[in-house]
N, C-alpha and C positions, 0 to 999 in steps of 0.2 A: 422781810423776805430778802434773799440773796440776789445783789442786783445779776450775776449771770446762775442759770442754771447748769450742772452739769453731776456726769457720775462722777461718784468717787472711786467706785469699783466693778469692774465686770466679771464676774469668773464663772469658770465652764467647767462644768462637772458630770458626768452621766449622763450626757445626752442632755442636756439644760444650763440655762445659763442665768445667775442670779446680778442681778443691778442694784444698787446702792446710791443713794445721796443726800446732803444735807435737806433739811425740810422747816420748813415754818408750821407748829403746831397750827392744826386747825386748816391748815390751805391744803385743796385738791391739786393734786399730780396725775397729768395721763401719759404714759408711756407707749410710745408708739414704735414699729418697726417695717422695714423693707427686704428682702431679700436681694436688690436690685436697685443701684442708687440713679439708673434711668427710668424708673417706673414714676410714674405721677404720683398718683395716693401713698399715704403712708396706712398701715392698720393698726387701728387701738389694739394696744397689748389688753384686754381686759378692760375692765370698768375703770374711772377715775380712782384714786388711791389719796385717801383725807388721811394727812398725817396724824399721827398721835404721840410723835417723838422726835424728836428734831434729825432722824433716820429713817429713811422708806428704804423699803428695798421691793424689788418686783420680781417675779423667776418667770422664764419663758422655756416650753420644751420643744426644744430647737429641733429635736429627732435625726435626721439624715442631712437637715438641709446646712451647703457648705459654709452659709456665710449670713450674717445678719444685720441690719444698719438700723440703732438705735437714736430716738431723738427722745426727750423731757420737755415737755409743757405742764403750764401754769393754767388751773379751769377757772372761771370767773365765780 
């Protein structure tokens, strides 16, 4: 496993926005976001994400909203 996590790419297309990062076949990924980096909670993007390629990638449809703050966790 990659001692930090991080994207390798964020890109925004049509109203969505697709993420990217290294992965350890086999280990869950959850992806989460804020629209507000003063908010408490973060929200799961989705279910956990079990690699199958040393590549995940996630998409979110962002729609209207102007701004989004992305973090990567590791699920046990």
């Amino acid at each position: 496993m990659p001692s930090a996590l991080s994207f390798q790419s964020i890109v925004q297309a049509q109203g969505g926005v697709t993420l990217t990062w290294s992965a350890t076949v086999g280990q869950a990924y959850q992806v989460q976001f804020k629209s507000d980096l003063t908010q408490a909670a973060w929200t799961d993007l989705g279910a956990p994400i079990v690699a199958t390629n040393t590549t995940c990638l996630a998409t979110d449809a962002i729609g209207t909203n102007a701004q989004r703050f992305y973090r990567l966790g590791v699920q046990p």
